[in-house]
C-alpha positions as CSV (number, residue, x, y, z in Angstrom):
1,X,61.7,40.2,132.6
2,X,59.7,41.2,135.3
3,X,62.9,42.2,137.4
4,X,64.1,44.6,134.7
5,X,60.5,46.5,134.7
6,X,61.0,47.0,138.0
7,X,64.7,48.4,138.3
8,X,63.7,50.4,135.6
9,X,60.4,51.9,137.0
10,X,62.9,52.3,140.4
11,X,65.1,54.0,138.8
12,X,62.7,56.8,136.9
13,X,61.1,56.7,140.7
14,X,64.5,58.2,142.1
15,X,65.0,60.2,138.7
16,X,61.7,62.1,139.5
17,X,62.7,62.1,143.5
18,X,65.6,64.1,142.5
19,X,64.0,66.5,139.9
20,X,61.6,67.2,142.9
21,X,64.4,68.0,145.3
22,X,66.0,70.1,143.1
23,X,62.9,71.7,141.5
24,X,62.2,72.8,145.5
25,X,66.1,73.6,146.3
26,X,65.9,76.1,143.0
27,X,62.5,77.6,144.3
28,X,64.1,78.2,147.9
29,X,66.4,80.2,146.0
30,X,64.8,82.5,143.5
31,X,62.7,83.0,146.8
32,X,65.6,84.1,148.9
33,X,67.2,86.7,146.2
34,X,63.8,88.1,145.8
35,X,63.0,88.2,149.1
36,X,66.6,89.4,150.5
37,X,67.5,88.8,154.2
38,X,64.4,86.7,155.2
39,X,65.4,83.5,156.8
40,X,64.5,80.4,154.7
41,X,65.4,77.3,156.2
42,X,68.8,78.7,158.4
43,X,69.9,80.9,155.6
44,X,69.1,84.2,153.7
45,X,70.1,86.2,151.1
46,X,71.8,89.5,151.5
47,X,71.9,92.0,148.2
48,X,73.1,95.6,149.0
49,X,73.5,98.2,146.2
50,X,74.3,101.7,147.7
51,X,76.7,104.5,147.8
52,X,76.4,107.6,150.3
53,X,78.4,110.9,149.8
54,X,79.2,112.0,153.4
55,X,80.0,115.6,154.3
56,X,78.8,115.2,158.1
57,X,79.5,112.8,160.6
58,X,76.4,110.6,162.4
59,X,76.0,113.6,164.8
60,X,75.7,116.0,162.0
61,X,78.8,117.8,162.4
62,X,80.3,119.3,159.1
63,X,83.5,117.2,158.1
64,X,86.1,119.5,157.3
65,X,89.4,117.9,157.2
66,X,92.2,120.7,157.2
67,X,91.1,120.6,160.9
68,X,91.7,117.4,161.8
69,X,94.6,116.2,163.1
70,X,94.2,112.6,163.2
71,X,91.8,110.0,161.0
72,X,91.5,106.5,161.4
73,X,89.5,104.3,160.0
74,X,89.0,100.8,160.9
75,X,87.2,98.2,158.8
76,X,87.6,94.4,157.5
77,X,87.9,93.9,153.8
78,X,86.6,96.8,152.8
79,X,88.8,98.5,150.2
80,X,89.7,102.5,151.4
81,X,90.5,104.9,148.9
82,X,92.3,108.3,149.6
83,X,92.0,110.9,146.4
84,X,91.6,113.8,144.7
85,X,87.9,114.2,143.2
86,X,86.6,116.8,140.5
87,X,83.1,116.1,141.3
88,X,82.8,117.5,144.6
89,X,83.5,120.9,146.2
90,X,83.4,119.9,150.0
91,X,85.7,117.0,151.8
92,X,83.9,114.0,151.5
93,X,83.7,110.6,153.0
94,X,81.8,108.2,150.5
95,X,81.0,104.7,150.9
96,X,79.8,102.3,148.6
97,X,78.5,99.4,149.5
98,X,77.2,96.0,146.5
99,X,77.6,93.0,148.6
100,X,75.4,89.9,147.6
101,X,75.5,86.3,148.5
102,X,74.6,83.9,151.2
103,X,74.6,83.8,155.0
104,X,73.5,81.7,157.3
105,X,70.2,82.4,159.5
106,X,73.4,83.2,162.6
107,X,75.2,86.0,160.7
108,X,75.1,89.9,161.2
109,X,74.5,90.7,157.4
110,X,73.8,94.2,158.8
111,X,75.8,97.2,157.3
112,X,77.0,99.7,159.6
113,X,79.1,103.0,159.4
114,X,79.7,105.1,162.1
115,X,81.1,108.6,161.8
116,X,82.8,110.7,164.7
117,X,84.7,113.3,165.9
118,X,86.9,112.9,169.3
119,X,89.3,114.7,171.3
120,X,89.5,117.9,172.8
121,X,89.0,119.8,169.8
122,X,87.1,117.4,167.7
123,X,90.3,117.1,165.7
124,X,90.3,113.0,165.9
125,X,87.8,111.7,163.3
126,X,87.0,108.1,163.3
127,X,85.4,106.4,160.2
128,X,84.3,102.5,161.8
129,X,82.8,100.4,159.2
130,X,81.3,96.8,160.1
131,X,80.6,94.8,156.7
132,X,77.9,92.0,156.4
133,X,79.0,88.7,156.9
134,X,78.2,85.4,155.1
135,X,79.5,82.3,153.5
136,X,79.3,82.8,149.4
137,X,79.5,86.2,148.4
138,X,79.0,86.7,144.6
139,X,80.2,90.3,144.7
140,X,81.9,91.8,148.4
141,X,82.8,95.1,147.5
142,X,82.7,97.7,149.9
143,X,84.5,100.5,149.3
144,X,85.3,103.6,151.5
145,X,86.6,106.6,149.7
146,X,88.2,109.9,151.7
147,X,87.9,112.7,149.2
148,X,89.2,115.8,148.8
149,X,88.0,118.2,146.4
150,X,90.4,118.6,143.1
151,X,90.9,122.6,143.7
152,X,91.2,122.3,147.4
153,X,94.4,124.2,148.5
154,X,94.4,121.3,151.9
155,X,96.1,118.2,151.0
156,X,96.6,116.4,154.6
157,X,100.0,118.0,155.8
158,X,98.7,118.6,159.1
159,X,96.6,115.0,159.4
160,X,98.1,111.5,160.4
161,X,96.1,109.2,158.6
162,X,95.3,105.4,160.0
163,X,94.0,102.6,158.0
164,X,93.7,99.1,159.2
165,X,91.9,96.7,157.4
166,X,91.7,92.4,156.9
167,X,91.8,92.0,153.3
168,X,90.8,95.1,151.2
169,X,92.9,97.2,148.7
170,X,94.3,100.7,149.5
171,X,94.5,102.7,147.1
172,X,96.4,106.2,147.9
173,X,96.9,108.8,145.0
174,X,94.9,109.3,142.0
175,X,95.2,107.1,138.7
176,X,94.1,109.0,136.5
177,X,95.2,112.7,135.8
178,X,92.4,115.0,137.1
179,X,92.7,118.0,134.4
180,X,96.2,119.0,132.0
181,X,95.8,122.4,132.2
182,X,93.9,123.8,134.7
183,X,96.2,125.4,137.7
184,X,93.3,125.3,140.0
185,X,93.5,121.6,140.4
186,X,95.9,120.2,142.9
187,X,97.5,116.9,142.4
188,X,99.4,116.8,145.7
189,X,98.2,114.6,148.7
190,X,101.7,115.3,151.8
191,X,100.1,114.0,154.5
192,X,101.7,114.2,157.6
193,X,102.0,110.7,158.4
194,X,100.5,107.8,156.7
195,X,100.3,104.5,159.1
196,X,98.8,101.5,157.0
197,X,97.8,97.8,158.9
198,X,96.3,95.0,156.7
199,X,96.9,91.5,156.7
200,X,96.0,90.3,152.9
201,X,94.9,94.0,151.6
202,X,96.5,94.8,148.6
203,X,98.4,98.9,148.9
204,X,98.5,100.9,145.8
205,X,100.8,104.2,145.8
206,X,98.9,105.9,142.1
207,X,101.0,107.6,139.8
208,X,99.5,110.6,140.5
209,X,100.0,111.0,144.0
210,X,102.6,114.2,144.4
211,X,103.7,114.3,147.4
212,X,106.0,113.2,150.8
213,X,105.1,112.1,154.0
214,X,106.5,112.7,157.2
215,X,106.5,109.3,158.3
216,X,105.5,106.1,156.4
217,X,104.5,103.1,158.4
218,X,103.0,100.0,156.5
219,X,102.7,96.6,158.1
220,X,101.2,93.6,156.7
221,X,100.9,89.8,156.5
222,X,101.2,88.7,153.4
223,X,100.3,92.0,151.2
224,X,101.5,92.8,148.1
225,X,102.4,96.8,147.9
226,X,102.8,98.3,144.7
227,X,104.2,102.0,144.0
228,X,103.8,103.6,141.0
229,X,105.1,107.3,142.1
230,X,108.6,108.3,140.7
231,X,109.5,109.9,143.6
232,X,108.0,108.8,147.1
233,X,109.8,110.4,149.8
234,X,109.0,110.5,153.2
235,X,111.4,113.8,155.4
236,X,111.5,111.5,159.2
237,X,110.7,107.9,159.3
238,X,110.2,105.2,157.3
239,X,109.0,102.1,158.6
240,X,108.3,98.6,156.4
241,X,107.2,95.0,157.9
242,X,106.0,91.9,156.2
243,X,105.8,88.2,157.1
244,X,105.3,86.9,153.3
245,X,104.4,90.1,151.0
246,X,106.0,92.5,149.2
247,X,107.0,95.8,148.2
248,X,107.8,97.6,144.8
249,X,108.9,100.9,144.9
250,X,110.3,103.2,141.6
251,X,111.8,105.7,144.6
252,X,111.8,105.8,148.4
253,X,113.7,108.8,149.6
254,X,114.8,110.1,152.8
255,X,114.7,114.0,152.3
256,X,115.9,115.0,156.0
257,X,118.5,115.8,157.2
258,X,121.6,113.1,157.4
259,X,122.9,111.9,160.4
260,X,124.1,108.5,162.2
261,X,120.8,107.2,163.3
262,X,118.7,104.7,160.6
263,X,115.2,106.4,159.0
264,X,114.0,103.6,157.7
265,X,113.4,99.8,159.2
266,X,112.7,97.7,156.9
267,X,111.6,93.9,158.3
268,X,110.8,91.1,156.2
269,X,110.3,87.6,157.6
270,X,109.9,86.2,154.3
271,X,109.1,88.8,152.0
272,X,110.3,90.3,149.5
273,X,111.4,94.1,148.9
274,X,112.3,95.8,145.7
275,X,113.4,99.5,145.0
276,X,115.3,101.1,142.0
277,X,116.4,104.1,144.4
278,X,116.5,104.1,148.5
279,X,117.9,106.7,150.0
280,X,118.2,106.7,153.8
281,X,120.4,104.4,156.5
282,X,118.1,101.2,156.7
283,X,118.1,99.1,159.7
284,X,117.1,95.7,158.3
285,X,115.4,92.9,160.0
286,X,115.7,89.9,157.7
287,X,114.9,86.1,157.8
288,X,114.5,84.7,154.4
289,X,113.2,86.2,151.6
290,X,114.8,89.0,149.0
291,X,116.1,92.7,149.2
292,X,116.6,94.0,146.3
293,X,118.1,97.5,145.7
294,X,119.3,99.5,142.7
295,X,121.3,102.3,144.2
296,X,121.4,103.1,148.2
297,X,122.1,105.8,149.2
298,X,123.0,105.3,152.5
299,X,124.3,102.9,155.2
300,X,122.8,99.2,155.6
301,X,122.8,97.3,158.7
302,X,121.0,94.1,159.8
303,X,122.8,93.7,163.6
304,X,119.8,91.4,164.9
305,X,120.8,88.6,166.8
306,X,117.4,87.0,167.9
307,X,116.2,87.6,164.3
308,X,119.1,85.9,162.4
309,X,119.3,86.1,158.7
310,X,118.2,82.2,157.4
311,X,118.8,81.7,153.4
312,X,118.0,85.2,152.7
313,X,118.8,87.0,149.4
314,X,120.5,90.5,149.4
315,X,121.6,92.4,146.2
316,X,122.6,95.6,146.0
317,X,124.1,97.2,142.8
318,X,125.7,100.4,144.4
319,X,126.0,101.0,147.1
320,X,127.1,104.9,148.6
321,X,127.7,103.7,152.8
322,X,128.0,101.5,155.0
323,X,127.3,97.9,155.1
324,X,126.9,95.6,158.5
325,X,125.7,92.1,158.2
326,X,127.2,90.1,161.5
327,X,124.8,87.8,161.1
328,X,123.9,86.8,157.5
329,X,124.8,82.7,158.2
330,X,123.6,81.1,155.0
331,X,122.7,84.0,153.2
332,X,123.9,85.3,149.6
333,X,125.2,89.1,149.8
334,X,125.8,90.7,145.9
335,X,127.0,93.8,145.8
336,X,128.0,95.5,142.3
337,X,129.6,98.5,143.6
338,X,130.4,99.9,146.9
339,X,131.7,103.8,146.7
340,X,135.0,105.0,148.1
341,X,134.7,106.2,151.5
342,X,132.3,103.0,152.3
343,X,132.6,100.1,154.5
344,X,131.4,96.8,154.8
345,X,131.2,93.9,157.0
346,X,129.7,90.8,156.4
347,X,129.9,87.5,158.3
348,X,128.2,84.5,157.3
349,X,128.6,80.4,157.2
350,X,127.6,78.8,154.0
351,X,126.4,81.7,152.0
352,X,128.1,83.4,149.6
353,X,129.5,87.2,149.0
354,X,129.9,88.6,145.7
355,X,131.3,92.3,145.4
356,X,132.0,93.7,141.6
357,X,133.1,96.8,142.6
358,X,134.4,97.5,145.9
359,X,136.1,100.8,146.7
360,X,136.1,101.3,150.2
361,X,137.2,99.1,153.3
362,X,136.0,95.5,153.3
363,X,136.2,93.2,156.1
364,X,134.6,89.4,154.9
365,X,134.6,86.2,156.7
366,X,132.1,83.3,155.9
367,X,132.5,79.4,156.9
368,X,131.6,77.1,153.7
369,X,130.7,79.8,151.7
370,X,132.6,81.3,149.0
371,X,133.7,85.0,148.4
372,X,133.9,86.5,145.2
373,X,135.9,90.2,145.0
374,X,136.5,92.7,142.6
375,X,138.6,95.3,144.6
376,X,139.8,98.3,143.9
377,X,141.0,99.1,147.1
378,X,143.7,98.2,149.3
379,X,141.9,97.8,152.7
380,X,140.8,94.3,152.2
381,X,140.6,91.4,154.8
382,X,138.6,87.8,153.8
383,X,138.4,84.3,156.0
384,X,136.9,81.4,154.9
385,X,136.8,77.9,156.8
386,X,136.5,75.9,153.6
387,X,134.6,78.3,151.2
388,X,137.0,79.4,148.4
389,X,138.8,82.9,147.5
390,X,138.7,84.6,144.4
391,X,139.8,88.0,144.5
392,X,140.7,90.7,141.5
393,X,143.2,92.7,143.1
394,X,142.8,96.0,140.7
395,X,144.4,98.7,143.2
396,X,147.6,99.9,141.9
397,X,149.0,99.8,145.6
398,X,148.9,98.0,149.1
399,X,149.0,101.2,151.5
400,X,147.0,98.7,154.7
401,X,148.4,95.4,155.0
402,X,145.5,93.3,153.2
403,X,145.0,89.7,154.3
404,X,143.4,86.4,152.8
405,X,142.5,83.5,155.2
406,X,141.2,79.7,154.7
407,X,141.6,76.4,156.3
408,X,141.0,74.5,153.4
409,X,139.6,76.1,150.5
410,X,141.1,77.4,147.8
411,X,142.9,80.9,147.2
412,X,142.6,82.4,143.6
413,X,144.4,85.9,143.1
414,X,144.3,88.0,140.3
415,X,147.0,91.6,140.7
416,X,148.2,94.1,138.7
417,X,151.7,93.1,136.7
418,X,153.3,96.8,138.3
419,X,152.0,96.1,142.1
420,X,154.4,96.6,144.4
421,X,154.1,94.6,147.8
422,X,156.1,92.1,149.8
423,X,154.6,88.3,149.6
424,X,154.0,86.3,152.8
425,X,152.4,82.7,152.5
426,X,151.8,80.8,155.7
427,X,150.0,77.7,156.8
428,X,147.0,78.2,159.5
429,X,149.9,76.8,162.3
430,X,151.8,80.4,161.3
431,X,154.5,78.4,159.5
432,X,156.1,79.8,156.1
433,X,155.1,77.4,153.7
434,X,157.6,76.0,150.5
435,X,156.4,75.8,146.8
436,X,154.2,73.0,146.9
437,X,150.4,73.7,146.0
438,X,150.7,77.3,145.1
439,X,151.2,79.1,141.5
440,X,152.6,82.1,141.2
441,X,152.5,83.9,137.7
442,X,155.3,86.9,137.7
443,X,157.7,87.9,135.3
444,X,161.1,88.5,136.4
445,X,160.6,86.6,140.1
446,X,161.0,82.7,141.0
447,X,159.3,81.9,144.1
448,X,160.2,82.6,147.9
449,X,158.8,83.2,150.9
450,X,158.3,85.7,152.0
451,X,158.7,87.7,148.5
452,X,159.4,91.2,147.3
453,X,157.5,92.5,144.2
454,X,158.9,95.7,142.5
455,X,160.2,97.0,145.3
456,X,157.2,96.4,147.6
457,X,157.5,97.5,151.2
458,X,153.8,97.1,152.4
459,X,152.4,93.2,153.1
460,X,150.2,90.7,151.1
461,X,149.7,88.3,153.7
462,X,148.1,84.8,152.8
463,X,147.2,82.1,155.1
464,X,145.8,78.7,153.9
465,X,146.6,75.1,153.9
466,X,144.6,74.9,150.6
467,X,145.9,75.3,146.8
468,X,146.6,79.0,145.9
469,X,147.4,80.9,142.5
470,X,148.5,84.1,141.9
471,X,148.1,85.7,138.7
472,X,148.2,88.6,136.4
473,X,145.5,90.7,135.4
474,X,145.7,90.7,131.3
C-alpha cells in the first residue's frame, strides 16, 4: 500500500517537473517574439514586416530604366516580379520583405539590399539581395518587384534582364488586366533578352504579358515553368534546360528569319516539356523524360552522342520538317503527321516508332523495338533485328524502291488493291525465299518470287526470315 503512494506521488512529482519545463520553454518563447532578434539561449526570433518603393539606387542615383542596358539581380529565394503598375509614375524597384521564424544565435538574420549602377555609362544596374537566414520560418516571403509605370511608352527592348535565384517564384507579365479602355496604358513588356537561373523557383509567363523577346534563356533544376501567354515568341534564340522540371507553353515562336541553323535548344535530363505550337529548328538534348509537341514547325534533331537518349518519351502530332534522332536507343518516337517535303530519321534498340501520317522520306531502323507506319509516301526504308513491321502502305505508287528489313520479327503489310510494283522476298542470306511463312492477299495473282503487280516496274523489296502478310487495304 505504501509502494503505490509512492509511485503515485513520483509520478505527479515528474507531472509537475514537466509542466515546469514547459511552463519555462513557452515563456522563452513569448519572450523571443516580443523581443525579436535578442539571443535567448543560442537562438532568436526574427519578425520583419516591410516594403520600400525604390526610385534611387544606395548612392542616390535616379533609376531610370530606358537607359539601362543590362539588370541583374541576384538573390536566394526571394520571389522577383517583373510588371506593369498603375500606382506609380516613375520606374520602380520595390521590395517587400515579412519573414518570421527562428534562427539560431550563429545566423545572419540581417536583411540587406544593395542597389547599383556599373559600367561605363552606368547602364549595368545591379539589384543584390541577401535574405535572413534561420531554421523554422513561419512566413519567408520576400519579394522583389521591377516596376514599370502602366502609361510608360519603355517596356525593356533595349535591356537584357538577369534573374538568378535558389527557390523563389518569377513572375513575368501582369495577371490581371491593368485598365479595358484606356490607350494610355501599355500592356507590352519586349525585353531584349530575358536570361532566367533558379534551381527550385517556380517561372510564371502572366497572361498579360504582350510581347517577344530577343533571346530566351531559362535554366533550372527541378522548376516548374508555366506560360500562360498565347503567343510567346522570341525573333533569335531560344534556349531551355532542366534536370527534373518542366515547361508548359500555349506558343513558343521563332519570328526570325529561317535558315539551316537551330534557334532553339531545348535540354531536358529528365524533364518534361509541353507546347501546343513550336515554331523554330530545335536542337534537342534528351535523356529521359517527355517532349511533347502539338504542331512543329520546323526541323528536330537530337544528334548527341555523349548525351544519349535513355527511355525518353517523344510525341509529336505534326510535324512541318525534319526529323534526326541517331541516337534514341530505348526511346518511344510518336509522330501523327509528318508533312510532304519532310524527312525523318530515327534509330533506336528497343523503343518503339509510331508514325500515323507520314508524307515525306522516312528512313527507320530500331533493334527489339517495333515500328508502326502509316505512309503515304513512297520513299520508305525500315530494319528491325527482332522488333516487328506493320506498315499501311496508302501511296498509290512506288516511284523509289522502298525496303522492309528484319531478322526475326514479323512483317505485316497493308497496300492499295490498284498498286502497281514488282514483289521481291528474300531471306537475310540474300536468297529468294518459296511460299512458306508468308501470306499474300491479291486478287487475280498466285504467289512467286519475285512478283509483278499490275504491271509494276518499280521494287517492293522485303527481307526477313520471320512470318510476313501482305494485305489489302479495305
Amino acid at each position: 500500500m505504501a509502494e503505490g503512494k509512492i509511485k503515485r506521488g513520483f509520478a505527479a512529482y515528474l507531472f509537475i517537473l514537466l509542466m515546469v519545463f514547459v511552463a519555462a520553454f513557452l515563456i522563452i518563447i513569448v519572450v523571443m517574439i516580443f523581443s525579436p532578434f535578442k539571443n535567448v539561449l543560442g537562438f532568436k526570433y526574427l519578425s520583419y514586416n516591410m516594403s520600400n518603393n525604390i526610385v534611387q539606387t544606395s548612392s542616390e542615383q535616379d533609376i531610370d530604366f530606358s537607359t539601362i542596358d543590362e539588370l541583374y539581380v541576384n538573390c536566394n529565394n526571394a520571389n522577383v516580379v517583373i510588371q506593369r503598375d498603375n500606382n506609380i509614375d516613375t520606374d520602380t524597384i520595390r521590395i517587400e520583405n515579412t519573414c518570421k521564424g527562428f534562427a539560431r544565435s550563429s545566423d545572419n538574420t540581417s536583411f540587406d539590399y544593395n542597389i547599383t549602377l556599373t559600367g561605363a555609362s552606368n547602364d549595368i544596374l545591379n539589384i543584390d539581395v541577401h535574405e535572413p537566414e534561420g531554421f523554422l520560418f513561419f512566413d519567408k516571403t520576400v519579394t522583389i518587384s521591377i516596376l514599370i509605370p502602366a502609361k510608360s511608352s519603355y517596356n525593356f527592348e533595349n535591356t537584357d534582364v538577369n534573374i538568378s535565384n535558389t527557390t523563389g517564384s518569377i513572375m513575368i507579365g501582369n495577371r490581371n488586366l491593368l485598365s479595358e479602355n484606356n490607350p494610355e496604358v501599355k500592356t507590352s513588356l519586349d525585353i531584349n533578352t530575358l536570361s532566367i537561373k533558379t534551381n527550385k523557383g517556380r517561372i510564371y509567363f502572366y497572361k498579360y504579358l504582350d510581347g517577344t523577346f530577343n533571346n530566351l534563356f531559362i535554366k533550372t533544376s527541378s522548376s516548374e515553368v508555366t506560360s500562360y501567354v498565347s503567343d510567346l515568341s522570341f525573333t533569335n534564340k531560344l534556349s531551355l534546360y532542366t534536370d527534373k522540371g518542366s515547361f508548359d507553353f500555349s506558343s513558343l515562336k521563332y519570328t526570325g528569319a529561317f535558315t539551316n541553323n537551330y534557334n532553339a535548344e531545348i535540354t531536358l535530363n529528365n524533364g518534361d516539356l509541353a507546347v501546343q505550337t513550336l515554331d523554330g529548328n530545335v536542337n534537342l538534348k534528351m535523356v529521359s523524360g517527355y517532349f511533347d509537341v502539338a504542331n512543329l514547325n520546323g526541323s528536330l534533331c537530337s544528334n548527341d552522342m555523349i548525351e544519349q537518349m535513355q527511355r525518353a518519351t517523344i510525341s509529336i502530332d505534326k510535324i512541318d520538317g525534319n526529323v534526326s534522332l541517331p541516337f534514341a536507343n530505348d526511346s518511344r518516337i510518336n509522330i501523327g503527321e509528318l508533312t510532304s517535303g519532310s524527312q525523318i530519321y530515327v534509330k533506336g534498340t528497343s523503343g518503339s516508332i509510331n508514325i500515323n501520317g507520314l508524307n515525306g522520306k522516312g528512313f527507320l531502323e530500331m533493334s527489339s523495338g517495333d515500328i508502326n507506319v502509316t505512309t503515304y509516301s513512297d520513299d520508305l526504308k525500315v530494319k528491325t533485328t527482332s522488333g516487328d513491321i506493320n506498315i499501311s502502305y496508302q501511296s498509290p505508287a512506288i516511284v523509289n524502291e522502298t525496303i522492309f528489313e528484319t531478322n526475326s520479327g514479323e512483317i505485316n503489310l497493308q497496300i492499295l488493291g490498284n498498286l502497281s510494283f514488282i514483289l521481291r522476298i528474300y531471306d537475310t542470306s540474300g536468297n529468294y525465299r518459296d511460299g512458306r511463312n508468308i501470306w499474300f492477299e491479291y486478287f487475280g495473282n498466285s504467289f512467286s518470287n519475285p512478283l509483278i503487280v499490275n504491271s509494276g516496274s518499280k521494287y517492293l523489296t522485303i527481307k526477313s526470315n520471320s512470318d510476313i502478310s501482305i494485305s489489302l487495304i479495305k
